[in-house]
NUTI-833240 format. One line per 4 residues: for each residue x, y, z of N, C-alpha, C. Coordinates in steps of 0.1 Angstrom, whole numbers, plus 2048, in hexadecimal, padded with zeros to 3 digits. Each point is the difference from the previous one (the first is absolute). Example, Ala and Ser with C-alpha at 12.3 -4.5 7.8 and 13.67 -1.06 7.14 Angstrom:
NUTI-833240
884/7C7/84E/7F7/80C/800/809/80C/800 | 7FC/80B/7F9/809/80B/800/7F8/80B/808
***
This chain:
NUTI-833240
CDE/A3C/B60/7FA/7F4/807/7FA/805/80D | 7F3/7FC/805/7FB/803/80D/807/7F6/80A | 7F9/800/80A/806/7FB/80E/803/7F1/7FC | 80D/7FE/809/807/7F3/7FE/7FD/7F6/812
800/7F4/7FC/802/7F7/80C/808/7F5/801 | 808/7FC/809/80C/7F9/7FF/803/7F6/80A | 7FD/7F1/7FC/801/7F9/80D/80E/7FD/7F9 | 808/7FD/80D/80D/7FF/7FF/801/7EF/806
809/7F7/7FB/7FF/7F3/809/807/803/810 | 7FE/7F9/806/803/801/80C/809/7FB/802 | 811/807/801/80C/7F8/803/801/7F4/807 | 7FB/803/80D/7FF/7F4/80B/7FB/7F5/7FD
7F5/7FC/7F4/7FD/7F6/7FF/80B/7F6/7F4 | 805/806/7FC/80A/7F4/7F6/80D/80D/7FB | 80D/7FB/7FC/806/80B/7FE/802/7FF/7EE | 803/80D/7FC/800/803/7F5/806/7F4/7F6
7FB/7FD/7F5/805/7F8/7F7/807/80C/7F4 | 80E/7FE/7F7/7FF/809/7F4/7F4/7FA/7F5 | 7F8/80E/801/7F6/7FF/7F4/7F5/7FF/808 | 800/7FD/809/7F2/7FD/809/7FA/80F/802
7F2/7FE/803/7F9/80C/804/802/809/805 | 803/80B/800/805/80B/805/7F4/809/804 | 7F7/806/7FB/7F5/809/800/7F4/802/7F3 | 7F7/802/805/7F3/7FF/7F8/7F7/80B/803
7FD/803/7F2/7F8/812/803/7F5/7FD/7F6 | 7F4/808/7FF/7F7/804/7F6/7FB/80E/803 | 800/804/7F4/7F8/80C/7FD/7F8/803/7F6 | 7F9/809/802/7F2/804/7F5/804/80B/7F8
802/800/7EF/7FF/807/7FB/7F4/805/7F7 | 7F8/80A/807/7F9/806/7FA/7FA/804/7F3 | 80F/806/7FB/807/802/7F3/7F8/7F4/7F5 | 808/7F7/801/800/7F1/7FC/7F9/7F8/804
7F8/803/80A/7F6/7F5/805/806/7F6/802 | 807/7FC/805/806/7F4/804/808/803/80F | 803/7EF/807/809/7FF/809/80C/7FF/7FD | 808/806/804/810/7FB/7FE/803/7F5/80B
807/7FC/801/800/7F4/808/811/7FF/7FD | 807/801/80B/80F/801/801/807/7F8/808 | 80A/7F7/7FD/809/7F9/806/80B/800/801 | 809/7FF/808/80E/802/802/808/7F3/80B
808/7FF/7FD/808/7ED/803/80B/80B/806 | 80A/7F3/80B/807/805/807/80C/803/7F3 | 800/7FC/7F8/80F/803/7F9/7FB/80B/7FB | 7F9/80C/802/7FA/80B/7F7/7FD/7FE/7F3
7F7/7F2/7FD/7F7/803/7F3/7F2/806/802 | 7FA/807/7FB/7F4/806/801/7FB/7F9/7F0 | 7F1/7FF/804/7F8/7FD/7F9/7F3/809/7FE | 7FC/806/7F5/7F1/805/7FF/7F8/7FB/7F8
7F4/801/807/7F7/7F5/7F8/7EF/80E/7FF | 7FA/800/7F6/7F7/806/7FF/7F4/7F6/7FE | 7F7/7FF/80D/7F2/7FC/802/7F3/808/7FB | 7FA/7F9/7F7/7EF/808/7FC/7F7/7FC/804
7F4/806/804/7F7/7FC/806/7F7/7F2/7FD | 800/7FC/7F6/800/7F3/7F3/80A/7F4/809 | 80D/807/801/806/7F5/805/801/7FC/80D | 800/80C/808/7FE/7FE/812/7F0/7FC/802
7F7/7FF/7F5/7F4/7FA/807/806/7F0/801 | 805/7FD/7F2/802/7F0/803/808/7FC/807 | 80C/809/802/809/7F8/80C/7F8/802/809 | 7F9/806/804/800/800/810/7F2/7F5/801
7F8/7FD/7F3/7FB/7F3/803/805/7F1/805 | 80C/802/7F9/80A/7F6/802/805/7FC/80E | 806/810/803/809/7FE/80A/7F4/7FA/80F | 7F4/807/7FB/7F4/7FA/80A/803/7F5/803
7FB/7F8/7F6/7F9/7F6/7FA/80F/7F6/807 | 80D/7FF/802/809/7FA/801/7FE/807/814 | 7FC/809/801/803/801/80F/7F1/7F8/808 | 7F5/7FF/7F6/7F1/7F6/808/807/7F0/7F9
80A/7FE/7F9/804/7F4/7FC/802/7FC/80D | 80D/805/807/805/7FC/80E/7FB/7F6/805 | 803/7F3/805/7FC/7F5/809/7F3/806/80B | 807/80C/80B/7FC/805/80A/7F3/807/7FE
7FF/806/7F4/7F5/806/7FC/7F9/7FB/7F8 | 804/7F6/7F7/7F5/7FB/7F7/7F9/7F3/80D | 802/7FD/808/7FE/7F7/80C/7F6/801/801 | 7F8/809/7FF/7F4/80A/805/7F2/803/7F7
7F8/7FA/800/7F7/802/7FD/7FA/80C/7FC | 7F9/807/809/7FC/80E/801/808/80C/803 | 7FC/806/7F1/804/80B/7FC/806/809/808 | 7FA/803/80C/802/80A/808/80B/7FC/80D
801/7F5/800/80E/7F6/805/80C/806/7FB | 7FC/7FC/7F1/80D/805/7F4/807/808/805 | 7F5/80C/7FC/802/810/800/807/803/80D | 7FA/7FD/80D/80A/801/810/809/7FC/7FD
806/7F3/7F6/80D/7FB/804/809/807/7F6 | 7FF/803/7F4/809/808/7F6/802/80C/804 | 7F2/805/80A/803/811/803/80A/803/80B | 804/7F4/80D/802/7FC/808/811/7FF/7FD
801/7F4/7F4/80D/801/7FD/80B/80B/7F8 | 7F4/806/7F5/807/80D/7FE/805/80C/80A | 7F3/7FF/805/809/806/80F/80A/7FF/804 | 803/7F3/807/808/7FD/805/812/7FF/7FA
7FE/7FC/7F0/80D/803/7FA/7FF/810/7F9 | 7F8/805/800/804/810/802/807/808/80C | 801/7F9/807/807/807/80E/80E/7FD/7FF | 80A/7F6/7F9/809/7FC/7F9/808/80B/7F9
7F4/807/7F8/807/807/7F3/808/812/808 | 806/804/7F7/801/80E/803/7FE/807/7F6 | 7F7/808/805/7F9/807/7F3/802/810/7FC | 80B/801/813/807/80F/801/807/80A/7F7
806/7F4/7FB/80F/805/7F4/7FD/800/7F2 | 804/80E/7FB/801/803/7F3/809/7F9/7F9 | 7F8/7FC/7F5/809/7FA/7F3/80E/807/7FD | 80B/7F5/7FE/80D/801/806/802/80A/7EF
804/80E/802/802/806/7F5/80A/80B/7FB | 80C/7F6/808/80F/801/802/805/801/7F6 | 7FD/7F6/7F3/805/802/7F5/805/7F4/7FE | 804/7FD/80B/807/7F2/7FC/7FC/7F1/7FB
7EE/802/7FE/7FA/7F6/7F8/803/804/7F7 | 7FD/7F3/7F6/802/800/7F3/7F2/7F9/7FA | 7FF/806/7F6/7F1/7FE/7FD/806/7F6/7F4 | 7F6/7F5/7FD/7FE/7F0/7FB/800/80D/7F1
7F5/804/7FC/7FD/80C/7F7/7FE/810/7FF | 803/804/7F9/7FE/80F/801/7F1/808/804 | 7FD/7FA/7F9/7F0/805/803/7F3/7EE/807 | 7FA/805/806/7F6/7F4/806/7FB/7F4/7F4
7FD/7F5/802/7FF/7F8/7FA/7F3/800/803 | 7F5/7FA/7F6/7F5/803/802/7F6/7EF/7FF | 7FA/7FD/80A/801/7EF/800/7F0/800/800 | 800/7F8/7F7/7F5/7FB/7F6/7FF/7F2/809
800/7F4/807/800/7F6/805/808/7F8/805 | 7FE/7FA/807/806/7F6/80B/7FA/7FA/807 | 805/7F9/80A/7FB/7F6/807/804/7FB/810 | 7FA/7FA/80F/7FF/804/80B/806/7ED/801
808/7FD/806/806/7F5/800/803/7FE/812 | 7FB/7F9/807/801/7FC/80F/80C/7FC/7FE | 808/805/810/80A/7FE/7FC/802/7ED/809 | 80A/7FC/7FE/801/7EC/805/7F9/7FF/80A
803/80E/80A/800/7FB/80F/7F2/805/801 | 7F7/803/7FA/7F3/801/7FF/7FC/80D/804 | 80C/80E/803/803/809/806/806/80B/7F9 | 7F3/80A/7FA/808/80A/7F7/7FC/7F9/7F3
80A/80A/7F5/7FC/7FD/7F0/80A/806/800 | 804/7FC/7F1/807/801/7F3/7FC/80C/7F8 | 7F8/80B/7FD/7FE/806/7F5/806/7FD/7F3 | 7FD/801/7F6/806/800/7F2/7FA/80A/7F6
807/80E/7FE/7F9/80C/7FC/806/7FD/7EC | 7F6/803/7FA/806/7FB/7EE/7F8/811/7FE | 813/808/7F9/7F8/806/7FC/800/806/7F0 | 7FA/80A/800/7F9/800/7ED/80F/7FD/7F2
80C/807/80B/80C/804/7FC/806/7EF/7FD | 7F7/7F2/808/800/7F5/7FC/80F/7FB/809 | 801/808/80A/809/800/80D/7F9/7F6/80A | 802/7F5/80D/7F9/7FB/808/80F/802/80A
7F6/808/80A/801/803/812/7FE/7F3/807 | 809/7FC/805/7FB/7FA/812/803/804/80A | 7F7/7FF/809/806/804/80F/7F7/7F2/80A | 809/7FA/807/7FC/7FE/80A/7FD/801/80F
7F4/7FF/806/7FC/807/80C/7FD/7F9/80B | 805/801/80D/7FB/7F8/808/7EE/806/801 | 7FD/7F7/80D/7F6/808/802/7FD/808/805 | 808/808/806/7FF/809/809/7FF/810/7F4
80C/7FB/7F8/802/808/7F2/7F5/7FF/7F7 | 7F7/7F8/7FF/7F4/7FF/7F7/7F5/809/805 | 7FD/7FD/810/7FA/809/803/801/80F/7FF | 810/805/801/802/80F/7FC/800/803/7F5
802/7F6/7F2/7F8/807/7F3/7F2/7FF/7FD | 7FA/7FA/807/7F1/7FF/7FE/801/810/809 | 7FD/805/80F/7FC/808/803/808/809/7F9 | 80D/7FB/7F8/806/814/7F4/7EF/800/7F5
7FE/7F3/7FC/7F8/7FF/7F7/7F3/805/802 | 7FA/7FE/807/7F1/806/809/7FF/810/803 | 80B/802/806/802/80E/801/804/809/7F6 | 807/7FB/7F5/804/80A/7F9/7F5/7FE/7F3
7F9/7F8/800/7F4/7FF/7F7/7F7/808/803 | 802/801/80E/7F2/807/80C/800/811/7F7 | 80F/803/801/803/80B/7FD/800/805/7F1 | 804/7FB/7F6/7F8/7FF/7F4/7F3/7FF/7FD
7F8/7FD/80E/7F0/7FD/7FC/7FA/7FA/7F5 | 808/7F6/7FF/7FD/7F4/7FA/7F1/7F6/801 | 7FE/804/80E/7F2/7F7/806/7FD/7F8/7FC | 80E/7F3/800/804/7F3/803/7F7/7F7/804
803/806/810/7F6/7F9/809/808/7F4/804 | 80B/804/802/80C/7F8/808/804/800/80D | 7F9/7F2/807/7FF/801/80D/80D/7F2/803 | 804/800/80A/805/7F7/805/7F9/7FA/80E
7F7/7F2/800/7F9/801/80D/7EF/806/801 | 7FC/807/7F7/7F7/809/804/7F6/80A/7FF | 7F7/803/803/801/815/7FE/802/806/80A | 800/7F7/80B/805/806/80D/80F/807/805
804/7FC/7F4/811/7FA/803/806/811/7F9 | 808/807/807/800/80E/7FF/80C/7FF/7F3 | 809/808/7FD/80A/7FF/7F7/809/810/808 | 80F/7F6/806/805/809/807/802/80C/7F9
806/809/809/804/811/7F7/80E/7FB/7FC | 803/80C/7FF/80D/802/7F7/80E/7FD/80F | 7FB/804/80B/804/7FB/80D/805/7F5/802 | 7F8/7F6/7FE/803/7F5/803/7F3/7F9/807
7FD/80C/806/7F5/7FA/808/7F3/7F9/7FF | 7FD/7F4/808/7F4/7F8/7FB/7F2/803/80A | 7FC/804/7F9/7EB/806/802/7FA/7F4/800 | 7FD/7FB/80B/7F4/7F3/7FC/7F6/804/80B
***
């Protein structure tokens, strides 16, 4: 697997639930042309999920398409309004995330399956509070993934998802906000 990125949730904002989110990574395998896309919950379950370029075009139409839904942004008329305010708020809940820390590989996850599950479709579900989504990953193995995300967490798998497509050279053309709008390094750090 090539380079990994890992926003971690931010303790200080809510304290751990058992099963609740724990860490979120994606990587590019070359190999296999695909994203791995990895999750792990505080009780050490790990989850692997394998993304194809087929399928990360249409989620991330989705996951758009649910973040220009927004009250705040669909408000707006002109396009270029939009774009300021989605590029503006990804920003801003990317500063939230930690992107420092390596995937926890202690041993002490336990993986859902032996080998990655390979997900053929699903679906981008707002979550009540009109903040964040639901994912629902279905995959070929006829398995269905959920994870729930605030928003702060939605925006760190969109930018795992932008960047690690970037890296696969997929030429997506997955912006959040933009073309102005940079797509941080592996750092953390945000280029605008």
């Amino acid at each position: 697997m090539d380079d990994d990125t890992h926003p971690t949730p931010n303790p200080a904002e809510a304290p751990a639930k058992p099963g609740g989110l724990h860490q979120m990574s994606m990587s590019f395998s070359a190999e296999d042309d695909r994203i791995l896309f990895r999750l792990s919950t505080t009780d050490h379950v790990e989850c692997r999920l394998w993304f194809t370029r087929r399928f990360t075009r249409v989620l991330w139409k989705a996951l758009r398409q649910g973040f220009e839904a927004a009250p705040e942004v669909s408000a707006h008329a002109d396009p270029k309004v939009k774009d300021a305010m989605l590029a503006m708020q990804h920003h801003d809940a990317l500063q939230t995330g930690d992107f420092s820390k390596k995937f926890d590989e202690s041993g002490e996850n336990k993986p859902v399956d032996e080998q990655p599950l390979l997900i053929i479709g699903g679906n981008c579900t707002p979550n009540k509070n009109g903040k964040g989504a639901r994912l629902k990953f279905q995959s070929r193995e006829g398995k269905e993934i959920a994870v729930t995300l605030n928003e702060e967490l939605l925006h760190a798998f969109c930018h795992l998802l932008v960047q690690t497509s970037a890296k696969g050279e997929w030429d997506l053309n997955m912006v959040m906000g933009g073309a102005n709008v940079f797509i941080p390094d592996d750092t953390g750090s945000v280029v605008h």
